[in-house]
Structure formats: C-alpha cells, structure tokens
N, C-alpha and C positions, 0 to 999 in steps of 0.2 A: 504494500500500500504506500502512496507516494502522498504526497501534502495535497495534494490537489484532491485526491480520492478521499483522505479523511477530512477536508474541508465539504466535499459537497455531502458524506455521510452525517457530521455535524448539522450542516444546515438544514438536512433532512430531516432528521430528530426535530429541531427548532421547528421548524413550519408544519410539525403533524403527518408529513410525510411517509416517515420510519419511526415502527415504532422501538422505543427502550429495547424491548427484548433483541429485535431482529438487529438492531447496531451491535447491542453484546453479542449476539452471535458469530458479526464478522468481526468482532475485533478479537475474538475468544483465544486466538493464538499469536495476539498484539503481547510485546515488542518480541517474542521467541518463540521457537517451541522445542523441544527436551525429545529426539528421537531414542536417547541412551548413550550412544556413539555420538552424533552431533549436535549442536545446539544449532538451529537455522532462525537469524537474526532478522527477520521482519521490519525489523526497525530501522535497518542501514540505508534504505531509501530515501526515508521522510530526512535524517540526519546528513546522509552526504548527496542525496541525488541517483543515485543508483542502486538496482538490488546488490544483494549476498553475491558473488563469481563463487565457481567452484572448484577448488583446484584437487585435480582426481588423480592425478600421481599418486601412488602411496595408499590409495583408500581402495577396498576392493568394488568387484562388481557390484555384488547385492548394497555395498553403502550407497554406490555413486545413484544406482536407483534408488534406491527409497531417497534420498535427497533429493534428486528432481521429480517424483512422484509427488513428494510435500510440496514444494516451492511452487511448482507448477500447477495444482491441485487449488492452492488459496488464488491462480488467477492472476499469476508475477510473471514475469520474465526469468527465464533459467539459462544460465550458460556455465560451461564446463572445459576452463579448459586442460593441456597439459593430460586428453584423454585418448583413449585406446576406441578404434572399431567391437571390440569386444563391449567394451561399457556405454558403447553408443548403441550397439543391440537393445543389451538390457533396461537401457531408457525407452529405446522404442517398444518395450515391451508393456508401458504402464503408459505413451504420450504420441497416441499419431503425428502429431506436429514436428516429433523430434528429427532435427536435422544435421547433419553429419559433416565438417569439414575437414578431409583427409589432411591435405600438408598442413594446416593450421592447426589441427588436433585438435579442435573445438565442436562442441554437443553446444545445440542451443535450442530453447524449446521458446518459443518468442508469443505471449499472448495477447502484447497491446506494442502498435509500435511508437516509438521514440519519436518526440519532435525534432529534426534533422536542421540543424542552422546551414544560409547559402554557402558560409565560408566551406570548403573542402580541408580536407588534413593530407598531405602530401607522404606517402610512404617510397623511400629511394634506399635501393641498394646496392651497394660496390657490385658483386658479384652473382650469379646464378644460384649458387652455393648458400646461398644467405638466403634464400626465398622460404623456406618454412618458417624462420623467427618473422621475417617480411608479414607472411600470412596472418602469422598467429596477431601480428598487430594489425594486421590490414581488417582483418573479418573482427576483431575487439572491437575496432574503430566503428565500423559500421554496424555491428549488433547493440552499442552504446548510441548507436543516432548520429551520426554520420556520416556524406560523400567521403570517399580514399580516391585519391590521385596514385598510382601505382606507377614507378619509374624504378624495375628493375635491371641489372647488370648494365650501370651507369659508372664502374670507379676510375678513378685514380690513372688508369695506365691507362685509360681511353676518354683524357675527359671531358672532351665534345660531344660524348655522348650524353652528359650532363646539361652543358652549356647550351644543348637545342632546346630544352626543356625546360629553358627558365623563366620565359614567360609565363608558363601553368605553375613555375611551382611556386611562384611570385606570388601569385593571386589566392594563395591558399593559408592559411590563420597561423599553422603549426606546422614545421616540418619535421618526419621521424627521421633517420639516417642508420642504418644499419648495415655493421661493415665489420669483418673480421681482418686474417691478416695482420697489417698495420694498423688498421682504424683510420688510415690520414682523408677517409671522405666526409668524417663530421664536421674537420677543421677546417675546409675546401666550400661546403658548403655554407658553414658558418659566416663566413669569410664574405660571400654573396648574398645573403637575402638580406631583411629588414624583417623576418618573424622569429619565433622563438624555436629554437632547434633542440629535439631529443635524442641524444645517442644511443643507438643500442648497438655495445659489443658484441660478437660472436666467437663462438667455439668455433669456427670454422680456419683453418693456417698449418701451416707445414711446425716441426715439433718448438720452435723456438718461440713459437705462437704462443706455447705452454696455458692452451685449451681456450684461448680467450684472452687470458691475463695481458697480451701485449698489448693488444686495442681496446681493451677497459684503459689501460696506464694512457696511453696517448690520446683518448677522449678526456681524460679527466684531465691533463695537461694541455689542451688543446690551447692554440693561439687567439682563438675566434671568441669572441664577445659572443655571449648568449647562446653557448652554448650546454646542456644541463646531461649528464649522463645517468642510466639506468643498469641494470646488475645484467652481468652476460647472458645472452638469449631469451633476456626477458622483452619480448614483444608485446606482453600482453602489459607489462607495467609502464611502457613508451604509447603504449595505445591512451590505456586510463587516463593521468595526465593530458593526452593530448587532447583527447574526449573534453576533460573539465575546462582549458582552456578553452577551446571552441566553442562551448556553451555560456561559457561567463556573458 
C-alpha cells in the first residue's frame, strides 16, 4: 500500500464510504507480516516510495514462493531479483502474471503500474561482457517506473562508439555506467555530461582485475565531478538510486 492508497482508504472511512471493519480488514497485515522465515514489510512503500525487492540468492524455492504468493496476494508489486528459472517456476506456480527475465535474473509479478516521468535513465556499457549486470539494472529501472536508454558495448578502446550517442544520453536525468576491466568508462563519461552518473563495477577482467576490485578502485578514484559508485555487479543498486533520482 502506497500513501496515495491509504489516503483514499482514509477518506473512504470519513465520507461513509468504507466501513470501520472492511478498512481493518485491509490494513490487517499493515506495516508486516510474520511468515516464520521472513518478515515482509508492507510499510517500505508508504516510507520510501517503493515496495519490499526480493533478493532470492540464498533463500530457497518454496521461501522465494511463499514471499511472492504474500506480497502479490495483498495487490503490490513483486520483484525478485539475483533469481534462478527454477524459483521463477515456483512463482509461476501461485501468480499467472509472473514474468521471467533471463540475463537480468529478475521475477516480477507487476499488479498496478508505476507513474513513468518523460526524463529516460540512460544504461551504457564498456563491453558485451557487462550486459547481464546492464540488464539487471536496465529491467530494475523500468519495473521501478521508468524509460532505459540502453547503449551497450560502447568502451574505452572504441570511443566513438560513445561519442555518436551523446545526444540521447544528454537528454536523459541519470546516467548508469557499467564497466569492468579498468572501469576508465565512468570517468570518460563523467567527464561529458551535465547529469549525475552511477558507476557500477564488474567482475568481469582478465586475473589482475582480481574479480572486480580494479574498477571498483578506479571508479571511486575517478577524475570526473559527479560521479557516485555502487558495490561490484550491483545493477540492481545503480538502478534504485537512479529510479529515486528520476522521480524527485
């Protein structure tokens, strides 16, 4: 439930509309609910803007379903990422709606959709190689209520392939940058726009790379004004941010 949905159920109350009981009813599982294993936060909406995410690493099948059975059951929005085609089964097993994205590795079971502002969020990445953390932020982006701009295998050793593309990325609120290797394409891009820019490191680099570590270090050392770094491979936490930015 989002502020909007507990302002017009209040009003409803007030004007004789709804009664007492049927308000407690839907609020019956206002601000949590206690499945044993997780707590699923109902109230992270009204407080930051967005529901609960799900991150499904780690938790098995039957949790990942019963979590989006509940979530999506009160009439929210569900998404999961960091997930397996196995636990995107088992979802589809409790939610027609649920829908599947491979490279992305996100479940999302969508029941009302998002107001989408004109600005776009601009997703660029160095290499081909980088396109699933790309994804995972590209499809965040857009399941959070936003157009994605997608400008992949744009880097460093080719960077006219960038420089065609600056007119659209110009026009867009936020731009993500994801780049393994060296990372030198957050500083590059930094360097050119006038919006705020998200770095996201990758595991992706031959072993001196030492899994990411080298282009975390050279994003966070970067030259370029404005530019802000996220934790390696996390697309889905370059998305978020990007998400809030774009909606302010």
């Amino acid at each position: 439930m989002n502020k909007e949905e507990l302002l017009d159920l209040l009003n409803s109350v007030k004007e004789g509309k709804t009664t007492v009981e049927a308000a407690l009813d839907k609020l019956k599982y206002f601000p949590y609910s206690d499945l044993g294993f997780a707590r699923i936060d109902h109230h992270r909406e009204i407080r930051t803007g967005y529901p609960e995410i799900i991150y499904c690493e780690g938790k098995s099948t039957s949790q990942v379903r019963e979590i989006f059975k509940h979530i999506s059951g009160t009439g929210q929005n569900a998404i999961g990422t960091r997930a397996s085609e196995e636990k995107f089964a088992a979802v589809s097993e409790v939610s027609a709606d649920a829908k599947w994205y491979e490279q992305a590795r996100i479940i999302s079971v969508m029941k009302k959709r998002p107001e989408v502002p004109k600005t776009p969020i601009a997703v660029i990445t160095a290499g081909t190689s980088d396109m699933p953390v790309a994804e995972e932020a590209a499809i965040t982006a857009e399941l959070l209520g936003n157009n994605v701009l997608r400008i992949y295998d744009a880097g460093v050793a080719g960077i006219h392939r960038l420089v065609d593309q600056l007119p659209d990325i110009v026009e867009c609120r936020v731009v993500i940058v994801i780049a393994g290797m060296e990372g030198a394409l957050a500083s590059v891009v930094g360097g050119l726009v006038d919006k705020p820019v998200i770095a996201v490191p990758t595991s992706v680099g031959y072993g001196a790379n030492f899994a990411g570590v080298s282009a975390l270090l050279a994003m966070l050392t970067s030259c370029a004004s404005g530019v802000s770094v996220v934790n390696i491979d996390n697309g889905f936490g370059a998305a978020f941010n990007a998400s809030m930015i774009n909606h302010l």
